[in-house]
N, C-alpha and C positions, 0 to 999 in steps of 0.2 A: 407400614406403620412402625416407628418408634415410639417406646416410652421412657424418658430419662427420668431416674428418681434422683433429684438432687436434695441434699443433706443442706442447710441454712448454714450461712456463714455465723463465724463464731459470735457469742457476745460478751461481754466483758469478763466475766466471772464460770466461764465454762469449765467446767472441774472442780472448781468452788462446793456446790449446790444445786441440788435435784429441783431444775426450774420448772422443768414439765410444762402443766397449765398455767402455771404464775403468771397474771399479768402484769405487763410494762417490761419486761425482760426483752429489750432491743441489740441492736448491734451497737459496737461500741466502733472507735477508729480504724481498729488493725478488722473487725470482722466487715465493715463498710469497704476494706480496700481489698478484700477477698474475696466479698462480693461484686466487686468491677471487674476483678481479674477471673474469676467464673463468667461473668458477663461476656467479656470479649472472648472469650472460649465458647460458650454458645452461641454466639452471634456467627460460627464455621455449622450450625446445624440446621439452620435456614426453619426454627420452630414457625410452629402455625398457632399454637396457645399455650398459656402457663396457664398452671391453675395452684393453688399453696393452700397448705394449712393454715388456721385464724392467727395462729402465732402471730407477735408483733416481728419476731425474729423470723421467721419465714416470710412474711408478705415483706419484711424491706429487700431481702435476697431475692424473691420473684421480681419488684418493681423494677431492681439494680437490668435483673434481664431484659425486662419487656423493655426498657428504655433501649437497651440495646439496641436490643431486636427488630426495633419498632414495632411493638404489639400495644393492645390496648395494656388496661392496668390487669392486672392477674385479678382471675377468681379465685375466690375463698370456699374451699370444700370443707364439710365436715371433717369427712373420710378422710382427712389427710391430718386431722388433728393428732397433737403428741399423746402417748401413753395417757391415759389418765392414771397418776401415781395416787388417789386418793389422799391419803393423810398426810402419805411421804412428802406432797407436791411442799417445794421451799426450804426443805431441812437440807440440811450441811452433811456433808459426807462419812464426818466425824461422826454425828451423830446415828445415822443410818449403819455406821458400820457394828455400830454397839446392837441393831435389832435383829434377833434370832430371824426375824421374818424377810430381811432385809436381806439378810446372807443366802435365806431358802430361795428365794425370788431369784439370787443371779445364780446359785448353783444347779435349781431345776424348775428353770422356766416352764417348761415342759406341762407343771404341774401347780405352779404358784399363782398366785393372784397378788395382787396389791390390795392393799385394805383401804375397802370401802370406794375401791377403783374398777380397773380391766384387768386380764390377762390378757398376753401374749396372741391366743385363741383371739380373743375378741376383736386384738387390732387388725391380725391378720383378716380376719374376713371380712370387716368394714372396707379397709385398702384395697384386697381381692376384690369386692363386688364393687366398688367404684371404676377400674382399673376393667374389671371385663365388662362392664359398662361403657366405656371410652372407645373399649375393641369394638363393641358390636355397635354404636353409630357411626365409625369407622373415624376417630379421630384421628388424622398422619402422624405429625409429629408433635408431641406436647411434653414439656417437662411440668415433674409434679417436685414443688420443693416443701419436701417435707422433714421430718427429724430421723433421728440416727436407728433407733429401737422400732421405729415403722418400715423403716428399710429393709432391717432384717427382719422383721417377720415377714415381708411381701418375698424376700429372697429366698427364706426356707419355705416358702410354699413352691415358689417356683423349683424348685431344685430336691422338696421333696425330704427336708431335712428337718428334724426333732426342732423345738425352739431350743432345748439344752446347746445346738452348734451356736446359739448366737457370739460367742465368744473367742470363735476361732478365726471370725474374721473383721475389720474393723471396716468403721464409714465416717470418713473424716468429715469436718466440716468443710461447705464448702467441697463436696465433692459430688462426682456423676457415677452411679451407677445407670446402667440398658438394660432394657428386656424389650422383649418383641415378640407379637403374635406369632404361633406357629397353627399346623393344624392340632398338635398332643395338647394344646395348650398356651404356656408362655415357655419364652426361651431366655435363659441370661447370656446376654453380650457382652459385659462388661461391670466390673466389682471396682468402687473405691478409686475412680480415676482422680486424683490430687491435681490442679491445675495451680496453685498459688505453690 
């Protein structure tokens, strides 16, 4: 069994603003041709199902696949949904960076919450029990394309690391992270594979 955690290709304004649960936040041109070129990259992994976050920005990245693929249209999981940033969700970077809580959040994940949202904790074990849920009906291979901050929490689980690491390693859009059933648990196979 593999599990690929694929990262959505970009959408217009990425860096911009904290889109999080925003909706209508799609791909724009340059992120629709990152998503084909992820596409024809997975289409060497012979999947047996996608499954994506509600995102609009995730399900057109999972569709880009399945068309590949030939697979049906991807399922839509909870569990794979983006951070809930509460209030933050749609504010501008500028502005976030002026809030005390905003700064606490990326310096000690660990310990923070979003207001009126999740922490870290949270997503992590939504992701984990979805994910050891997949293991034990024994799905082969399925990429799950979800966002950047779900990634890393599911990778410090697996690896066993504070959420504070999330910032030493990055998950581009548009990219493949692995993990894989062992008996201790999951094993990571591969961080951040850039195909565009």
């Amino acid at each position: 069994m593999k599990i690929f955690l694929v990262r959505h290709a970009a959408h217009d304004n990425l860096g911009g603003f904290l889109a999080g649960r925003t909706p209508g936040v799609r791909l724009g041109a340059a992120g629709r041709a990152q998503a084909e070129r992820l596409a024809e990259r997975m289409m060497e992994e012979r999947l047996d199902a996608i499954e994506a976050s509600p995102r609009e920005r995730t399900v057109e990245t999972a569709e880009a696949l399945a068309r590949a693929c030939g697979l049906p249209r991807p399922r839509v999981v909870d569990a794979l949904d983006e951070v809930d940033f509460g209030d933050w969700t749609g504010k501008d970077f500028q502005t976030l960076d002026a809030d005390p809580a905003w700064r606490k959040w990326n310096a000690q994940r660990a310990i923070a919450r979003t207001p009126s949202g999740e922490s870290m904790g949270d997503v992590q074990a939504r992701a984990l029990a979805h994910i050891h849920a997949l293991v034990k009906a024994g799905a082969p291979r399925v990429a799950l394309v979800t966002h950047a901050d779900v990634i890393k929490a599911i990778v410090c689980g697996v690896l066993g690391l504070s959420f504070d690491s999330w910032s030493r390693f990055d998950i581009a859009p548009a990219s493949i992270t692995r993990i894989a059933p062992v008996s201790a648990g999951l094993r990571l196979d591969g961080l951040n594979e850039v195909v565009w």
